[in-house]
Backbone as JSON, one array per atom type, in Angstrom:
{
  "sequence": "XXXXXXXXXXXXXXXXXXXXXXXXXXXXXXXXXXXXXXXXXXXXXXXXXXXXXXXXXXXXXXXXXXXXXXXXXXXXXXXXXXXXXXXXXXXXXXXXXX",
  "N": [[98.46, 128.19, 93.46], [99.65, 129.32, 96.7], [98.89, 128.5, 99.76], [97.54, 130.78, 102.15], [98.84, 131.86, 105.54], [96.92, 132.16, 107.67], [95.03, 130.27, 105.88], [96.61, 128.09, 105.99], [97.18, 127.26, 108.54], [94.01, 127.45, 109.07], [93.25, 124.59, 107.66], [95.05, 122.98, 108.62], [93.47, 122.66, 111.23], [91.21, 121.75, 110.57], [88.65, 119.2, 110.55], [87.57, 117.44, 108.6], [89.85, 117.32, 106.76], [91.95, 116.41, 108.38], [91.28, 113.94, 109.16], [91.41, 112.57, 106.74], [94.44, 113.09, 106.44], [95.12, 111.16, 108.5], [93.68, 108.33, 107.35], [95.79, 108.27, 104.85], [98.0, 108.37, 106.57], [97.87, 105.63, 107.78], [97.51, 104.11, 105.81], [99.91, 104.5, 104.79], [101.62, 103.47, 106.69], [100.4, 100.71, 106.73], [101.9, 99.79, 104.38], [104.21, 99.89, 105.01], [105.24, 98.18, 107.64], [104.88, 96.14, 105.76], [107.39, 95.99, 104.25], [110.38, 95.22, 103.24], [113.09, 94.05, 105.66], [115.25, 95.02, 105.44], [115.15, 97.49, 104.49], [116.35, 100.83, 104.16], [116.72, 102.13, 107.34], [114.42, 100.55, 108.42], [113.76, 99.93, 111.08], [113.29, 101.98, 112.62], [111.24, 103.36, 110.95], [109.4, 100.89, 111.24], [108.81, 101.36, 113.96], [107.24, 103.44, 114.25], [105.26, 103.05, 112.52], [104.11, 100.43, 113.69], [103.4, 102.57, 115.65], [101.46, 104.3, 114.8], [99.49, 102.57, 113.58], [98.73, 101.93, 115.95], [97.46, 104.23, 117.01], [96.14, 106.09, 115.29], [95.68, 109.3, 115.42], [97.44, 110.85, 117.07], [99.59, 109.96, 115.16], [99.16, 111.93, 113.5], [98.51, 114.75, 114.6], [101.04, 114.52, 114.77], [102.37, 114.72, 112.61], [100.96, 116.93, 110.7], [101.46, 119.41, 110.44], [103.88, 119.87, 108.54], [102.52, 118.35, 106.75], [100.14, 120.29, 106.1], [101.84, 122.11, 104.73], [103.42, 120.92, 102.55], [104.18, 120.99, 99.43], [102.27, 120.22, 97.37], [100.34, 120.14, 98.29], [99.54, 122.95, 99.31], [99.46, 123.78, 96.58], [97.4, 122.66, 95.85], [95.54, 123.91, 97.12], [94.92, 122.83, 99.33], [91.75, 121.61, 100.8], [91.04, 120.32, 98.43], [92.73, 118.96, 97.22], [93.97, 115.94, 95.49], [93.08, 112.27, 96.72], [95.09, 110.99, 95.72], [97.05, 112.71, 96.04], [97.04, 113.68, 97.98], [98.28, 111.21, 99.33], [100.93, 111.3, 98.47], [101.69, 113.78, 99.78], [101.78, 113.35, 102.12], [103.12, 111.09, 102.73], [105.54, 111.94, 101.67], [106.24, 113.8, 103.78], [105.94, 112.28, 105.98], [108.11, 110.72, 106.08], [110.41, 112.52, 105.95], [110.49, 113.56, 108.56], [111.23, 110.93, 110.05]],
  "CA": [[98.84, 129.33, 94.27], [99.78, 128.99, 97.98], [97.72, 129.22, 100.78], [98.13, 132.22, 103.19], [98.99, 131.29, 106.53], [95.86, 131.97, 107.98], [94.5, 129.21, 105.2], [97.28, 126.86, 106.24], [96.56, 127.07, 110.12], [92.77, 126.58, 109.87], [93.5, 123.53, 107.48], [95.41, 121.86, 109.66], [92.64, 121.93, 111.93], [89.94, 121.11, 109.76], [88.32, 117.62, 110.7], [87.98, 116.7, 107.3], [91.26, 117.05, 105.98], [93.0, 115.66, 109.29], [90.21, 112.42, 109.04], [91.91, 112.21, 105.44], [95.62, 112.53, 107.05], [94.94, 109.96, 108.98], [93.62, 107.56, 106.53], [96.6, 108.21, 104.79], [99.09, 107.55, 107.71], [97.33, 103.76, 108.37], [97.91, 103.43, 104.64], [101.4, 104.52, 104.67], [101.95, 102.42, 108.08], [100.27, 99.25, 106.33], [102.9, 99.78, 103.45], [105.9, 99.99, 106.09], [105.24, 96.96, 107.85], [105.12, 94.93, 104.6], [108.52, 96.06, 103.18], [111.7, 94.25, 103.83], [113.13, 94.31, 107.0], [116.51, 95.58, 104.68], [114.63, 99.0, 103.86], [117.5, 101.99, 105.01], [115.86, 102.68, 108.64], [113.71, 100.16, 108.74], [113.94, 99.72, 112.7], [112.56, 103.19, 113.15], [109.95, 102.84, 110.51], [108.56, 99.86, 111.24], [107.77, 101.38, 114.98], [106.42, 104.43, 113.48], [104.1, 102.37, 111.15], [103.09, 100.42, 114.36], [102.32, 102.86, 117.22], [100.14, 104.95, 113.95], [98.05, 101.7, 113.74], [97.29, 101.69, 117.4], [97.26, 106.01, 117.6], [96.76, 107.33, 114.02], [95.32, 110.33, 116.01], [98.68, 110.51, 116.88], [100.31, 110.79, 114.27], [98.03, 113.18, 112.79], [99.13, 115.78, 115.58], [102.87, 114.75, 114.56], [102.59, 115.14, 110.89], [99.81, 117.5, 110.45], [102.45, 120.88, 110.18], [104.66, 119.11, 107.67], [101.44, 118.0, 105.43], [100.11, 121.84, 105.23], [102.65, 122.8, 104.41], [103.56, 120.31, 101.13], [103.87, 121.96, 97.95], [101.24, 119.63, 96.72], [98.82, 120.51, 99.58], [99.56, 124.49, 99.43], [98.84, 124.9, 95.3], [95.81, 122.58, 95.16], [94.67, 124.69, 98.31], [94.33, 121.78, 100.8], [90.97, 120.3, 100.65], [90.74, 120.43, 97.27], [93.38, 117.76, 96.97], [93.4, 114.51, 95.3], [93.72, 111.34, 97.55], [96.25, 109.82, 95.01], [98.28, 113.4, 95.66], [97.54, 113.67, 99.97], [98.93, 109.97, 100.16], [102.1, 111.16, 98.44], [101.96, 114.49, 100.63], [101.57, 112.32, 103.41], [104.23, 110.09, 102.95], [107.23, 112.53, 101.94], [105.98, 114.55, 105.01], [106.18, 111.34, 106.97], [109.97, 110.54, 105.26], [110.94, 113.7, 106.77], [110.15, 113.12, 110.07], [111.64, 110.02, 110.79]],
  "C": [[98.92, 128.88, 95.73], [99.16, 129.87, 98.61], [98.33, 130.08, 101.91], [98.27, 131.58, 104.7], [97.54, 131.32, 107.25], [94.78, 130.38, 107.48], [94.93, 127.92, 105.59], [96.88, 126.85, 107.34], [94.57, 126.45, 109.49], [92.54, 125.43, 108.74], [93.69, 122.14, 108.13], [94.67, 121.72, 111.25], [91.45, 121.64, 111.45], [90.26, 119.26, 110.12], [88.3, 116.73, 109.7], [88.74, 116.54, 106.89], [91.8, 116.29, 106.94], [92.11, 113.97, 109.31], [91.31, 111.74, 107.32], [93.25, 111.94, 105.57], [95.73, 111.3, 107.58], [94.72, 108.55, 108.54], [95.09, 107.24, 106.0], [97.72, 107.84, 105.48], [98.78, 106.31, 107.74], [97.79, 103.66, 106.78], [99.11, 103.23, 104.29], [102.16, 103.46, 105.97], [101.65, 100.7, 107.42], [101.68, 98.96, 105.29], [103.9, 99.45, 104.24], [105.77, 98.79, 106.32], [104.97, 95.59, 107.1], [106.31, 95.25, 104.01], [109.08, 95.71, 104.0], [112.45, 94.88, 104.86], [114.75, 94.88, 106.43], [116.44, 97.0, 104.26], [115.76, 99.91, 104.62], [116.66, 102.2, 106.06], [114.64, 102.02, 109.11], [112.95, 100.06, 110.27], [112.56, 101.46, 113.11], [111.24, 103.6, 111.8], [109.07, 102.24, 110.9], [107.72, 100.03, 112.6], [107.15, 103.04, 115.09], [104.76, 104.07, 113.17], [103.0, 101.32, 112.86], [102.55, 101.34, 115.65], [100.96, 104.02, 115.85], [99.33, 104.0, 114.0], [97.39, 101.56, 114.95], [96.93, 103.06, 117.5], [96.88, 106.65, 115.96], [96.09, 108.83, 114.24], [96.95, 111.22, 116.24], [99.98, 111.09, 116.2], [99.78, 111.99, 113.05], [98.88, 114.5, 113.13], [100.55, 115.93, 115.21], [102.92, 115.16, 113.6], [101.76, 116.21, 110.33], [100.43, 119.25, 109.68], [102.87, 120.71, 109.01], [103.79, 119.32, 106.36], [101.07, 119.3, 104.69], [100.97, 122.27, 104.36], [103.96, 122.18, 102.78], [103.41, 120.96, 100.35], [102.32, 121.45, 97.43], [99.88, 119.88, 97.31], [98.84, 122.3, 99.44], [98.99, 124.83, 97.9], [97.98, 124.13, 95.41], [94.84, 123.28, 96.28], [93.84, 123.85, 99.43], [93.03, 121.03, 100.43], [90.75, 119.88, 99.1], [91.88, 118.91, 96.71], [92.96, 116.39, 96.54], [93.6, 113.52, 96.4], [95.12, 110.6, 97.38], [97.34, 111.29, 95.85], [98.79, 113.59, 97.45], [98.5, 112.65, 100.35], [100.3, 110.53, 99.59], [102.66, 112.44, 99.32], [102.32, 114.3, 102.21], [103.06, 111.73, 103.39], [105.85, 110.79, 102.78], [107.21, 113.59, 102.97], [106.65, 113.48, 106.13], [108.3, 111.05, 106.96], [110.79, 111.53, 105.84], [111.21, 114.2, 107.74], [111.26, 112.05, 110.73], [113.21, 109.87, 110.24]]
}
């Protein structure tokens, strides 16, 4: 079931879940800067992937709207989420972005 806006706002400022975004971003950033420099958009990836390793605060703040707002993050009701399912909330959030 999806979360009510109220639910989604104080999500996306919950410390715990955005500590968990974050993780996720450095993981999705380590991934970037190991794939081939041939990837579609690499250029603007690859300096994505590094200003998150020096800021992933950062990109927290950038991606943080996006993430709530994932199907996958709205029916398991945010914290409740797996890690396997945030990193893929994470990453087609991120995909979306750039």
């Amino acid at each position: 079931m999806a979360m009510s806006y109220e639910e989604t706002n104080a999500l996306s400022k919950d410390a715990t879940f955005r500590g968990r975004v974050s993780v996720a971003c450095v993981h999705f950033a380590d991934y970037i800067v190991g794939e081939a420099p041939t990837t579609p958009a690499h250029s603007t990836r690859i300096r994505w992937a590094q200003q998150t390793m020096v800021n992933p605060d950062l990109a927290v703040t950038n991606c943080i709207a996006t993430v709530v707002n994932d199907s996958a993050v709205q029916d398991a009701g945010g914290a409740a989420i797996t890690d396997s399912a945030l990193q893929s909330a994470v990453e087609n959030s991120i995909n979306k972005l750039l």
